[in-house]
C-alpha positions as CSV (number, residue, x, y, z in Angstrom):
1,X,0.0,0.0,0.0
2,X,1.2,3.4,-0.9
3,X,-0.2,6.4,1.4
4,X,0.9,10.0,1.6
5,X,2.0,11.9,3.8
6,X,-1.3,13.2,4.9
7,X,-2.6,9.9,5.4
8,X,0.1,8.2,7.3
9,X,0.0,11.3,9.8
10,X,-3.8,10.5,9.8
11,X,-3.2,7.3,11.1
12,X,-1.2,8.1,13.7
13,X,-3.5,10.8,14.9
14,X,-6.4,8.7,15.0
15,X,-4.0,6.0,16.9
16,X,-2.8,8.4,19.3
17,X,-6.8,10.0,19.9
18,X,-8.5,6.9,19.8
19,X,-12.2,7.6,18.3
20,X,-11.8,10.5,15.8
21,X,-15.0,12.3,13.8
22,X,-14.5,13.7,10.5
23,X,-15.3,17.4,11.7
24,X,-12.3,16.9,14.0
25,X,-10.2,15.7,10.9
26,X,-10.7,18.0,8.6
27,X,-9.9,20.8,11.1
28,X,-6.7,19.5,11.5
29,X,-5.5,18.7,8.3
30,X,-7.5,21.4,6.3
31,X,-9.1,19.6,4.0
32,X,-12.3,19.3,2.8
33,X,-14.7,15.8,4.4
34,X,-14.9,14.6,1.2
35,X,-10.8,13.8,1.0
36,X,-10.9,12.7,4.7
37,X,-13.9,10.3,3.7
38,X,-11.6,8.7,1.0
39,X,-8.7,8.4,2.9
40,X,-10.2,7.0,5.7
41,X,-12.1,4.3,3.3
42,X,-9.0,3.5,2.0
43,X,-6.9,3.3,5.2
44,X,-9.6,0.7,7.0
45,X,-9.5,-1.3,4.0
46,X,-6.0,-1.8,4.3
47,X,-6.8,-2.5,8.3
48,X,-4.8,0.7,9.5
49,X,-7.8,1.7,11.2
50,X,-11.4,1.0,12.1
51,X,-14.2,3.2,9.8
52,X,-17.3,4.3,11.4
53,X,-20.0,6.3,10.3
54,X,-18.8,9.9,11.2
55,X,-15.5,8.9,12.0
56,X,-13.0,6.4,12.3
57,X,-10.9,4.8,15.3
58,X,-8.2,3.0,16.1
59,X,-7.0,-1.1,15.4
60,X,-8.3,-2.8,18.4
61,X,-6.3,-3.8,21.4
62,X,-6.4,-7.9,20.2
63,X,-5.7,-6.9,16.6
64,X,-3.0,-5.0,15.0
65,X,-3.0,-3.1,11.8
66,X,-2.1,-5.0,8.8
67,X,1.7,-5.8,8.0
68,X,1.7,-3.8,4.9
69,X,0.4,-0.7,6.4
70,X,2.6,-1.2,9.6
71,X,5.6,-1.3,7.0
72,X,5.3,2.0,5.8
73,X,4.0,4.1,9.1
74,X,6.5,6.4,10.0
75,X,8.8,4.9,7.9
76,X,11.1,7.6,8.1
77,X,11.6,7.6,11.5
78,X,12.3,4.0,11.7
79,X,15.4,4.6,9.2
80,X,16.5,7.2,12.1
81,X,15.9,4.5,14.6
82,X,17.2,2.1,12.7
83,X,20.6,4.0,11.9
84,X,21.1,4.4,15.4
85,X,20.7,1.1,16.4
86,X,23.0,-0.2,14.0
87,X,25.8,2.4,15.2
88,X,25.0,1.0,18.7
89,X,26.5,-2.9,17.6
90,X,30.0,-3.6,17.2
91,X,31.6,-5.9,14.2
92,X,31.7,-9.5,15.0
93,X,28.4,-9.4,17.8
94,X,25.9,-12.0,18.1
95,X,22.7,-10.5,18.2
96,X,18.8,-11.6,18.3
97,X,16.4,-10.2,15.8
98,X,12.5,-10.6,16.5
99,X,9.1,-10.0,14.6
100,X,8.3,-6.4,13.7
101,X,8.5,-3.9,10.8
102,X,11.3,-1.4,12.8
103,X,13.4,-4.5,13.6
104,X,13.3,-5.2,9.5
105,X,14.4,-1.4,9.3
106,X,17.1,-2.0,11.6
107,X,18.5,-5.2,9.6
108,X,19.1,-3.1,6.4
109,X,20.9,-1.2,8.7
110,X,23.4,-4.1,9.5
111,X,24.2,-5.1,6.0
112,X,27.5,-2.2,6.4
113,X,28.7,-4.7,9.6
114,X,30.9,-7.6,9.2
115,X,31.1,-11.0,10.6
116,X,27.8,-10.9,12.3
117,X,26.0,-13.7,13.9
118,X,22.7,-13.8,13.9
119,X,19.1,-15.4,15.2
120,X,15.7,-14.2,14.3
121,X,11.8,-15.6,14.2
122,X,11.6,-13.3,11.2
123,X,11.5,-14.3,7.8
124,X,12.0,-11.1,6.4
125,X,15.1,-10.5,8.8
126,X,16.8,-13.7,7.5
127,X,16.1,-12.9,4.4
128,X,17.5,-9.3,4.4
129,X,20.5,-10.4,6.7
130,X,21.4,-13.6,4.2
131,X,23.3,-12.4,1.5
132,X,26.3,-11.6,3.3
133,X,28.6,-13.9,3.4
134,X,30.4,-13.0,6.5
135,X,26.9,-13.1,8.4
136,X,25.8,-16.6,10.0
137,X,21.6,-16.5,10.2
138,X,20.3,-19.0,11.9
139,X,16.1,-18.8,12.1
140,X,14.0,-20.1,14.6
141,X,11.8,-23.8,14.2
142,X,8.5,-23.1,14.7
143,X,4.8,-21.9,13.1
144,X,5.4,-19.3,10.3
145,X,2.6,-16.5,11.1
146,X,1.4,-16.1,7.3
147,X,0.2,-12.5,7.6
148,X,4.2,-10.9,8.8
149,X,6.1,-13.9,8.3
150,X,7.0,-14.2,11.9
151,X,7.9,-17.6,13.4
152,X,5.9,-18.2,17.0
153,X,5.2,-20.7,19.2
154,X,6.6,-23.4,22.1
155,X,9.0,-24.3,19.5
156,X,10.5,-21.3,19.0
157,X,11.0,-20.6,22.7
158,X,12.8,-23.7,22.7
159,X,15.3,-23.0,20.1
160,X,16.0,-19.5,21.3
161,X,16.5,-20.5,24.1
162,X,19.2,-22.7,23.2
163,X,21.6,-19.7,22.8
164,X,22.5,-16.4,24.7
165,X,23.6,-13.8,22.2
166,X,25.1,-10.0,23.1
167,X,22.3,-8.2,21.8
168,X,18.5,-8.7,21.7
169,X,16.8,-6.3,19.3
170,X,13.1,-6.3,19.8
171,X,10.5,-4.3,18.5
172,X,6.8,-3.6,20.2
173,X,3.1,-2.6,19.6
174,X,2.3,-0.4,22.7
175,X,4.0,0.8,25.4
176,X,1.4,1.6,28.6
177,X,2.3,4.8,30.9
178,X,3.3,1.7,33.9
179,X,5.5,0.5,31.7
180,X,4.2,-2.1,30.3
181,X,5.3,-3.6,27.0
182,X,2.2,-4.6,25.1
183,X,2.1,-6.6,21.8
184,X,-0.8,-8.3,20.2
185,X,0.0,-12.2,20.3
186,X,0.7,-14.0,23.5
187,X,2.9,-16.5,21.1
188,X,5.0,-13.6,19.7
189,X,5.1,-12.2,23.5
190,X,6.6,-16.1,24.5
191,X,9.3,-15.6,22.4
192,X,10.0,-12.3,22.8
193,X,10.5,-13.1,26.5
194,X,12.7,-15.3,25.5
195,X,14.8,-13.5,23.6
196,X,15.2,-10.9,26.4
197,X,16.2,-13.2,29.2
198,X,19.2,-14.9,26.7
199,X,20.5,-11.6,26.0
200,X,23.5,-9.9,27.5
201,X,22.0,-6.6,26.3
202,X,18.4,-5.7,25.6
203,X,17.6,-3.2,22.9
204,X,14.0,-1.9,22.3
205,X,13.4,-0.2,19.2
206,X,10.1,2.1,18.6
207,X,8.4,5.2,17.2
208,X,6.3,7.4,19.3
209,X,3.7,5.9,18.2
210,X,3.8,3.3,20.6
211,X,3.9,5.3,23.6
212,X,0.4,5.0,25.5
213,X,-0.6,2.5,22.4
214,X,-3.0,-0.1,24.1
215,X,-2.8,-3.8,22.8
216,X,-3.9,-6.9,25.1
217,X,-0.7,-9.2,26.2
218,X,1.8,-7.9,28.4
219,X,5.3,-8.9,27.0
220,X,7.2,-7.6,29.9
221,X,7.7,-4.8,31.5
222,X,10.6,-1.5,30.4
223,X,12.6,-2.2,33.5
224,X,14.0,-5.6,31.1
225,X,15.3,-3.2,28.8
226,X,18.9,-1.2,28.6
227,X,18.5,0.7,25.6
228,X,15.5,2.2,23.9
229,X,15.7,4.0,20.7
230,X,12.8,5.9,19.7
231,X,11.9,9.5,17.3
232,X,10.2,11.6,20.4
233,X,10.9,12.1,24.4
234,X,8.4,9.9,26.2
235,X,5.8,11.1,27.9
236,X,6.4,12.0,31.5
237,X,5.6,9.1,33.8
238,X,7.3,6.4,31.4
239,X,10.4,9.2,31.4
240,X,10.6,8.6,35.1
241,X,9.9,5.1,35.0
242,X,13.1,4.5,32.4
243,X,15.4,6.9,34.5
244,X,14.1,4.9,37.7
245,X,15.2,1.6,35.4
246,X,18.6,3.0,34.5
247,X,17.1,2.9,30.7
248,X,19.2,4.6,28.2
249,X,17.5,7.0,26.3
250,X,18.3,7.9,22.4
251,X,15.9,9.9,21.1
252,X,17.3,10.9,17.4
């Protein structure tokens, strides 16, 4: 899917505002209801949002938005993210590599390392990170997840569990003001979980977008993290709560 810029800052309005009516939209974006009408029918047919009459609100917290229009929200603050993640890694590292569009941002990103070692329960990851020839990419056993090509499940636990690596990049679909991580599959969160307690050093990549985001499975909490790397301060309470933590902040 191919939005513009309007209509990927529509999306994250209506995510950050929850229920959003049209008058309220076209206010904000100047334009006239007729081109908010359209965008919106085009963004909930793509599942980047729910469409009502009048209005239109955000994915649900047991349902995220599609993969395709996760791919290309805030995309250019992701390459940000994604640039300073990868400055973050040292040549030679071993380094988990979960399910998410920002953590497939972040392995482009890599492709300038050398003699990286590698384990992901993303298909896209593996497939990005393969053609070196100096990298070794392992991928997790378990269920493929048609929709993102993630791999979930006991299975997966198992295997990563099997190794500890330097870094665990990880990627997430809300982050409450408690800090709580929140993500919409209580198989992806198993493995995530994973991946975090077999990792010398936990990195959390996300957009602001995320901050105050609801979804229903708690995946941990932000006091399991050492880095996060995001495109905006956090808001207060979750400021305090990752200086409380000893979190290291980058905000690019």
């Amino acid at each position: 899917m191919s939005l513009n810029q309007r209509q990927t800052e529509l999306v994250e309005f209506v995510h950050k505002n929850g229920f959003v009516n049209i008058d309220t939209l076209v206010q904000h974006f100047n334009v006239t209801p007729q081109t908010i009408r359209r965008d919106l029918n085009k963004l909930a047919e793509e599942g980047a949002l729910i469409r009502h009459h009048g209005g239109a609100e955000a994915t649900s917290s047991s349902a995220n938005a599609s993969y395709q229009s996760r791919k290309i929200m805030n995309l250019d603050a992701k390459e940000q993210i994604a640039k300073q993640v990868a400055s973050l890694i040292p040549n030679g590292a071993s380094i988990f590599i979960n399910i998410g569009t920002t953590t497939e941002t972040i392995a482009k990103e890599l492709l300038n390392h050398s003699n990286l070692n590698i384990v992901t329960n993303n298909i896209h990851v593996a497939t990005i990170l393969s053609v070196k020839e100096d990298f070794t990419v392992i991928i997790a056993a378990g269920e493929v997840r048609h929709k993102d090509g993630g791999i979930i499940g006991e299975a997966t636990c198992d295997f990563i569990s099997q190794f500890h690596m330097d870094f665990g990049i990880i990627g997430i679909s809300g982050i409450s003001a408690d800090g709580s991580l929140l993500d919409f599959d209580f198989r992806e969160v198993k493995v995530a979980q994973a991946i975090i307690e077999n990792s010398t050093t936990v990195i959390l990549a996300t957009d602001h977008s995320k901050f105050g985001r609801n979804a229903m499975v708690k995946q941990g909490s932000i006091s399991q993290i050492d880095h996060l790397f995001t495109d905006e301060v956090p808001p207060g309470e979750l400021t305090e709560l990752l200086e409380t933590h000893n979190v290291i902040t980058h905000v690019i």
